[in-house]
Each structure stands twice: as structure tokens, then as C-alpha cells.
C-alpha positions in Angstrom: 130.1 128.0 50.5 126.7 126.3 51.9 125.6 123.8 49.9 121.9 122.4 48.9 120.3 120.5 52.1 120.8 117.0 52.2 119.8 113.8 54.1 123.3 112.1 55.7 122.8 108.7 56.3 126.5 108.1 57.1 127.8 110.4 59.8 126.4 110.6 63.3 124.9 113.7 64.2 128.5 116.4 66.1 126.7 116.2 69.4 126.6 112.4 69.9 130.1 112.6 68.8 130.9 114.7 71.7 128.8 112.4 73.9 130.6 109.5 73.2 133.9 111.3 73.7 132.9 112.7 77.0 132.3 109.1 78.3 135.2 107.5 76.7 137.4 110.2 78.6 135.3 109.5 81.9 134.9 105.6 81.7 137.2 104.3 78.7 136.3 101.3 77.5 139.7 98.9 78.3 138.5 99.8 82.3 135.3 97.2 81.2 135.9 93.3 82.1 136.2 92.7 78.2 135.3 88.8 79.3 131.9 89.2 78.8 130.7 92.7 79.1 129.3 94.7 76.0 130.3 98.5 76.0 130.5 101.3 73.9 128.9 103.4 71.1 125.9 100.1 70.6 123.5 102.3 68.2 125.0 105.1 66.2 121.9 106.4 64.8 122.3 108.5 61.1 122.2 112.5 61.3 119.6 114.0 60.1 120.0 117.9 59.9 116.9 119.0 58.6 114.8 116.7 61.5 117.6 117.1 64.7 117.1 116.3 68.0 117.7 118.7 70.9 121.1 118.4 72.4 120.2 116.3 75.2 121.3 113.2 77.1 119.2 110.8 78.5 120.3 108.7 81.6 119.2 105.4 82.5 120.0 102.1 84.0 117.9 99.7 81.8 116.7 100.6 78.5 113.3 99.5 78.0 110.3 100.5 76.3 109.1 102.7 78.5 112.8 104.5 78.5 112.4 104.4 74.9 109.1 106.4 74.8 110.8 108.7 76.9 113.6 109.8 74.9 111.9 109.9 71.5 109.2 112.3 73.2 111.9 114.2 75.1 114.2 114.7 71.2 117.1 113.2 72.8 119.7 112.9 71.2 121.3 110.0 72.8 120.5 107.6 75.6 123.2 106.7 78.2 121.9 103.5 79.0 124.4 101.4 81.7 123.7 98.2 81.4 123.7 97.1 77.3 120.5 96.3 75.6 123.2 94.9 73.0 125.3 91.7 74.6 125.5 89.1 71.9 125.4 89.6 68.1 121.9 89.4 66.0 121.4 86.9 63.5 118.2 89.7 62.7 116.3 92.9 63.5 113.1 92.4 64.0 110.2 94.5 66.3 108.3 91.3 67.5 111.6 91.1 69.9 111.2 94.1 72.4 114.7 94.9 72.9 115.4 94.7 69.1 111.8 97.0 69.0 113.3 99.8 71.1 116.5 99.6 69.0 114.8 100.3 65.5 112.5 102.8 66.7 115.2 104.7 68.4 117.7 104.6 65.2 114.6 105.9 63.6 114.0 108.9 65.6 117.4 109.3 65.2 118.6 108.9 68.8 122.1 106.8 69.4 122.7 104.6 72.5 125.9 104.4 74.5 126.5 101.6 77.0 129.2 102.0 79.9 128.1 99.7 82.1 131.7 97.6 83.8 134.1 100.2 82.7 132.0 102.4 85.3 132.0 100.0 88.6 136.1 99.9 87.5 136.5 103.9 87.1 138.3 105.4 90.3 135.6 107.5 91.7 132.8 105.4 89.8 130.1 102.9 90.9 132.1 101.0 93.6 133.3 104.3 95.4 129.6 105.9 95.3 128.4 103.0 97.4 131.1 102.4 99.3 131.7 106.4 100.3 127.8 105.8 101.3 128.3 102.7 103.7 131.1 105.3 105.0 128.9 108.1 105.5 127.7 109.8 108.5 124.1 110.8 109.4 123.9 113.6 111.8 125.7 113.3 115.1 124.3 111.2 117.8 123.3 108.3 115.1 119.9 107.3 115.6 119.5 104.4 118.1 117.8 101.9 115.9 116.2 98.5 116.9 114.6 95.9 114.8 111.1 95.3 114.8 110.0 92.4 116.5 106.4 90.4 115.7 104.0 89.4 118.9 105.3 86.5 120.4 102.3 83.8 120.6 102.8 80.5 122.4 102.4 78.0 119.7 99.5 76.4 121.4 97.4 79.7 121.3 94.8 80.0 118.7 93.6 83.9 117.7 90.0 83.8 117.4 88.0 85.7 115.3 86.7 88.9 117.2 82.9 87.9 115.4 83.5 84.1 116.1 81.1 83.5 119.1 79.4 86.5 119.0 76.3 84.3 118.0 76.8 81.7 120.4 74.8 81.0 124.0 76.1 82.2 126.9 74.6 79.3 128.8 76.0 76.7 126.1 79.5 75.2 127.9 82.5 75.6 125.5 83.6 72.6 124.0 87.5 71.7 123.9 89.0 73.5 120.7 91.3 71.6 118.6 94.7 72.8 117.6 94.7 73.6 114.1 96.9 71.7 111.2 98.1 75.0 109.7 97.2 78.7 110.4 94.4 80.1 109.4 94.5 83.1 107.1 93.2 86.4 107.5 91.2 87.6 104.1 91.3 91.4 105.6 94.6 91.8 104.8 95.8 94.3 102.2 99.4 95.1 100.9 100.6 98.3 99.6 101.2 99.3 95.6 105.1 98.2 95.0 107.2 101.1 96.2 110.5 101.8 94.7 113.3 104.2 95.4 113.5 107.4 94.6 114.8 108.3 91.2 117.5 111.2 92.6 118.4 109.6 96.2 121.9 111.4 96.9 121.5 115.4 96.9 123.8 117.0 98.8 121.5 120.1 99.6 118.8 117.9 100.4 120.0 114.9 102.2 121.9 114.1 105.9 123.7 111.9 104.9 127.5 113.3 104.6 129.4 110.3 102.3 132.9 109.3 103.3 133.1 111.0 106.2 133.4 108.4 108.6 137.3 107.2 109.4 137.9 104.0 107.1 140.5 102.8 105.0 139.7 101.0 101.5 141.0 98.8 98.7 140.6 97.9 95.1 139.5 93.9 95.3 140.2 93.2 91.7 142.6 95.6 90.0 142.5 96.8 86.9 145.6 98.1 85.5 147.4 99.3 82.3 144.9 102.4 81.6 146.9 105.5 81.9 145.4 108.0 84.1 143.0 105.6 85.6 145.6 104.2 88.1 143.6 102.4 91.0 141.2 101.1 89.2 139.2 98.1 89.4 135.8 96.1 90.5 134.7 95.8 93.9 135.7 97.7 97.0 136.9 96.5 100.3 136.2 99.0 103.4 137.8 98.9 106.9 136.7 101.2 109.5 139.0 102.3 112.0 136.5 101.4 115.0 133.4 98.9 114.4 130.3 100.3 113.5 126.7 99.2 114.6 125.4 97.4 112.0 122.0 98.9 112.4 123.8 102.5 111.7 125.1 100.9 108.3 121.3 99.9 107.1 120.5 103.4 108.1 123.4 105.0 105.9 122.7 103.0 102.9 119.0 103.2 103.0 119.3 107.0 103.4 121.9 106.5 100.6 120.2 104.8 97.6 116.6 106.6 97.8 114.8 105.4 100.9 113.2 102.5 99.9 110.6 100.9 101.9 112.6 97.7 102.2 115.3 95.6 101.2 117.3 92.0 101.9 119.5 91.5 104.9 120.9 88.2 106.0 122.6 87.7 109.5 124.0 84.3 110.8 121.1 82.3 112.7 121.7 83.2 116.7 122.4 86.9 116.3 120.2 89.9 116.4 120.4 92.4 113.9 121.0 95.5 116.8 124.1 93.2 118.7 126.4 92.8 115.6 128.9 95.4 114.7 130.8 96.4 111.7 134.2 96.4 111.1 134.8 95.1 107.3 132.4 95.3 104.1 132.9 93.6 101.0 131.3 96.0 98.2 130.1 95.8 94.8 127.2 97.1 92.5 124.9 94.4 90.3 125.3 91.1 91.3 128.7 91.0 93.2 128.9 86.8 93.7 132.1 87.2 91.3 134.0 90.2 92.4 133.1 89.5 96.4 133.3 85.7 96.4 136.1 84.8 98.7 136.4 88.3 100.5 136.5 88.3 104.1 134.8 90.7 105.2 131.7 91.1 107.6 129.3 92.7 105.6 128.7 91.9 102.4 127.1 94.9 100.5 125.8 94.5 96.9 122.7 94.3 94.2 122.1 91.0 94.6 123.3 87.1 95.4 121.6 84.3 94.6 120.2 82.0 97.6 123.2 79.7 97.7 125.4 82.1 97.8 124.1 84.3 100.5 123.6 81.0 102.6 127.3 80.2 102.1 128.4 83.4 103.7 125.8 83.4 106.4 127.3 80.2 107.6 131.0 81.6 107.5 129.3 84.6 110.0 128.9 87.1 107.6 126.2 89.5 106.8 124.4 90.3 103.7 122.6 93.1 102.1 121.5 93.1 98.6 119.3 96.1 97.1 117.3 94.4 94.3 120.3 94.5 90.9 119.9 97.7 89.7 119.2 99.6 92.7 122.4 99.3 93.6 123.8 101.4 90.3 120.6 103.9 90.1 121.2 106.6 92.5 124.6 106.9 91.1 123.5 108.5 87.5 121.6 111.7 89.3 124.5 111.7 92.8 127.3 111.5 90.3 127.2 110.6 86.5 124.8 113.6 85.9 127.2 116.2 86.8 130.5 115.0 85.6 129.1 114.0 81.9 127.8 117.7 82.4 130.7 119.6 82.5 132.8 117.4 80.0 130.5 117.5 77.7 130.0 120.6 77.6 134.0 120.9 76.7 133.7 118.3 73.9 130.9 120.1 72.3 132.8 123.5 72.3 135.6 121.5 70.5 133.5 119.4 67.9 131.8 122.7 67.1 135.2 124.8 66.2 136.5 122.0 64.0 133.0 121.4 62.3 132.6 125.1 61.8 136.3 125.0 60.1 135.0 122.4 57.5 134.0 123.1 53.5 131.2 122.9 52.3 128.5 122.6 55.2 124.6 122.5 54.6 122.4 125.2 56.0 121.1 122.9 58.6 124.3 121.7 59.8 125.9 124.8 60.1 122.6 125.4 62.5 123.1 122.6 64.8 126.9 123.2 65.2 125.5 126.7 66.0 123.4 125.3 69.1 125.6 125.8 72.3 122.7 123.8 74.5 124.0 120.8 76.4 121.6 119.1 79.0 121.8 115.8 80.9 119.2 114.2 82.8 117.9 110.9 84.1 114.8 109.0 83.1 111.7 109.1 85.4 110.5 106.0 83.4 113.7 103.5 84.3 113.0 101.7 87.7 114.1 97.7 89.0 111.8 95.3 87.8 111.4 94.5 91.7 108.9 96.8 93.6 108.4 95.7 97.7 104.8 95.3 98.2 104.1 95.8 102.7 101.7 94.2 104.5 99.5 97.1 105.6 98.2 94.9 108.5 100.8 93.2 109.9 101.3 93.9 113.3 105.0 94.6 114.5 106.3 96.0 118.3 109.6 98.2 118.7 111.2 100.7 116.3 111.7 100.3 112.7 114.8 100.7 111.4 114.2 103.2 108.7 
């Protein structure tokens, strides 16, 4: 029989139950390198029947502020945030810390966060695959025929005048000898564009050319994980040999068509060579910053988030090639190409189950009974979660040949 409404303050709301069992059966937590990393249920906000949330997920990379604001206006009911706002313990909970501000507001509104982050770049089929089945891709059939651009050659002795800077002067005064300049002088005309990122939902197969893993390779775990039944193959980083060489201009293509067409991003090559003469035949992979999962790989390419200066020097002397994304470029595509759609239909399983064995319990309230009645699942990704990096371009530079994207 239904009882009076009441305010629980010691049970999480059924559908963030069936969230967090929906990722535990996708990414289980023992896949996560336990040596450091921080995942799992990090904010199990308090139920609150008679003020629920909708049944939704909320994606993101980061959670920040702005991430925040978007789920509390959007009623979700939990955020799936990848990388934990949570990695050491508090000594307090304040809100004149930001991260620590996002938490309480959120367990106010009543909205829990879950944190996968390593046990996903472990997962078979997870972060490492997605960008590695991208490097692998194919755009359509003849690839395009891509060249760096090249800047205007000047001899160094050549100074570039001013178009205004003797249209004062006599024609019948003689021109005196110009001196060579101590540094270059610096053009206040230029103007640089508004940071561009990449787009939010980069991978669609009805709406991109880019056909992943269909190009003849071969690949390999680099740092196995093993012991989690049903998850056999997994571990961190991904090593990728293709059965003939590819152009490395033809990978920059794949991976820029890949992660969201971004206007820009890092690529170191070994002083001497040119970017259209190298080709591929190895790539090291590995989302974030991959320094620990790709140090000592031997491969040619080294694709990844990010290295530090050092460590991209070090393998540019040793003849390998670099390209980094900015960190969390490198993980974003993969919650709308992938995560989006699996948590989808598992959830969707999970909260068909939690309901029948809630509705089997005594003594439920009015309003419980009504959320165990709402068959709604949605997932979606945040518009607000970006990289802290933008790429701002020089809108006057002046460049000869064809761009590679």
C-alpha cells in the first residue's frame, strides 16, 4: 500500500542506479590503471521524488562550471563526466574552490556524477580503438594529393617596405643606403581569428567521408590489461601496422577529418624532411597525454593528446613523427561517435530491469512509484565542454601551395 510522500536522503534516485550499472557493464572499473586514476560513482546525489530530474544523461569530457550550468538547466539526472573532477580526497567542501562549487551545487539539484575516464582508453572497442580505427580510415578513393604550405621565401638581406613609406618623398632626392635592420619589424595591421575549436559531434557516419578501419592494418594492445572476464584484449595504448606505408599527409587528413575538423593542430617531423616525402608504416596511439603508455614504442608516428616539449624532441631525434591534438581533443569526438550510442541501448536495458524490481517493492511513495513509471531514457553530450586550448590564425599571413586540410 502507498505510503505518505517523503523526502529520501539516503538512496540514489533508480535511474542513476541504472546509469552507473550500464557503465560498469561497459567500462568496469578493475579495466582503470588503479595507480593513480579516480573512477567510479564520484557524487551520488540523494533522491528526491517529489522534485526529480528528467531521465537523462549528460556527456562530457571535463566537468566545469559551465557543464555544470548545463546539466542543472537541462534536469539531468546524472553527468558522465570522463576525466574525474574528484582525484584526491578533501580535507573540506567549500564553494570558494570551483571544482568543489560545481560538486555542491550539483548534489543540490540533485544530479550524481560518474567518472570512467582510464577504464575507457583500456575497454576493447574504447578510446584507443576509436582513434586508432580513425588513423586507419579511408577518405574517398583517390586520396587527396595534399602538400604543405610553404611561406614566401625572402633573401635575408631584403627588407619589405612599407607600401606608404616614400610616398612623401622627392623624386629628385637620391636614395640614401638603407641599413639592415636588428630585428624585423612588425606589422600592426595584422589580426588573428576568434579561437576555433572542433566540432562537438566530429564522427557521424551519415555525415562524414571518412570510413574508419577500413584501410588494411594490423594492431596490438601496448600495455595489456588482463584478469577482467569478458574484456579479454584489453589494455592502454594501441600500436598500428599497415600493410603498405601510407603518406603521411593522408594520415593528417584522416585524423583531422576524424576528430572534428579543427583549424589546426601540432605536428613534429625530424629536421631535413618535408612533411609530403615521409610515409607511414607504424603509429604509436594513445588518448590524453600518451608520454607513459607510448614511451619506448617504435613506431613512426606517434599519435596522441599531448607530449610535453622534451618528450616530443626526444622522438623527433630518434626519426619519428609527432602529432598531438590539444589533451582532451583527443577523447571528445569519442562520447557523440561512440559512447552516446552504446550507453543508449544498455541503458535502456538496465532501466527496464531496475524498474520491475522497484515496482515489486512494499511500501512505495506516490512519487516513486511515478518515476519508476517513466520509461524515458536520453543521452546526450554537452555543447558547453570544450579544451581549454582554442587555435587562434593569423588572418594575414601570407602562405603559397595547398593546405593540408
Amino acid at each position: 500500500m502507498a505510503k505518505m510522500s517523503t523526502y529520501t536522503t539516503d538512496r540514489a534516485s533508480p535511474f542513476t542506479r541504472a546509469v552507473v550499472s550500464s557503465m560498469r557493464k561497459l567500462y568496469p572499473e578493475a579495466l582503470a590503471d588503479q595507480s593513480f586514476d579516480n573512477t567510479g560513482l564520484l557524487l551520488e546525489a540523494p533522491f528526491d521524488p517529489i522534485r526529480r530530474q528528467m531521465n537523462s544523461v549528460l556527456l562530457t569530457i571535463d566537468l566545469t562550471k559551465a557543464v555544470a550550468d548545463e546539466a542543472i538547466e537541462r534536469k539531468d539526472c546524472v553527468v558522465v563526466a570522463y576525466h574525474p573532477i574528484i582525484f584526491r580526497g578533501f580535507k573540506s567542501l567549500t564553494l570558494s574552490d570551483c571544482q568543489q562549487q560545481s560538486i555542491l551545487r550539483l548534489a543540490l539539484e540533485g544530479i550524481s556524477v560518474y567518472s570512467p575516464h582510464t577504464a575507457v582508453d583500456a575497454a576493447p572497442g574504447g578510446l584507443a580503438d576509436w582513434l586508432a580505427d580513425i588513423v586507419t580510415g579511408h577518405l574517398p578513393n583517390p586520396e587527396p594529393a595534399t602538400h604543405t604550405a610553404q611561406q614566401k621565401k625572402t633573401s635575408p638581406d631584403t627588407i619589405e617596405e612599407d607600401a606608404t613609406s616614400d610616398a612623401n618623398a622627392s623624386t629628385d632626392t637620391p636614395a640614401e643606403p638603407k641599413k639592415k635592420p636588428q630585428r624585423p619589424r612588425m606589422s600592426m595591421q595584422r589580426t588573428y581569428s576568434k579561437p576555433t575549436y572542433p566540432s562537438h559531434h566530429p564522427v557521424d557516419a551519415s555525415k562524414t567521408d571518412l570510413d574508419p578501419s577500413s584501410v588494411d592494418h594490423t594492431r596490438s594492445v601496448i600495455n595489456p590489461v588482463t584478469g577482467v572476464e569478458g574484456f579479454e584484449g584489453a589494455g592502454f595504448g594501441r600500436l598500428v601496422t599497415f600493410k603498405e606505408s601510407q603518406p603521411l599527409t593522408h594520415l593528417v587528413e584522416r585524423i583531422a577529418h576524424g576528430v572534428g575538423s579543427p583549424k589546426g593542430f601540432p605536428l613534429a617531423i625530424p629536421q631535413g624532411k618535408q612533411v609530403e616525402d615521409i610515409q607511414i608504416r607504424t603509429v604509436g596511439v594513445s588518448a590524453g597525454s600518451g608520454h607513459s603508455v607510448l614511451k619506448g614504442v617504435e613506431a613512426d608516428l606517434l599519435f596522441t593528446g599531448e607530449l610535453s616539449h622534451h618528450e616530443a624532441l626526444a622522438a623527433t631525434e630518434k626519426g619519428q613523427c609527432v602529432i598531438t591534438l590539444f589533451h582532451s581533443n583527443s577523447e571528445r569526438g569519442f562520447l557523440s561517435s561512440v559512447l552516446r550510442e552504446k550507453l543508449t541501448g544498455v541503458l535502456k536495458e538496465e532501466w527496464e530491469r531496475i524498474r520491475n524490481e522497484e515496482a515489486e517493492a512494499e511500501e512505495l511513495t506516490p512519487e516513486w512509484e511515478d518515476a519508476i513509471k517513466d520509461e524515458d531514457v536520453l543521452v546526450e553530450c554537452s555543447e558547453q565542454d570544450r579544451d581549454p586550448f582554442g587555435v587562434v590564425i593569423l588572418q594575414s599571413s601570407k602562405q603559397e601551395g595547398k593546405p593540408l586540410s
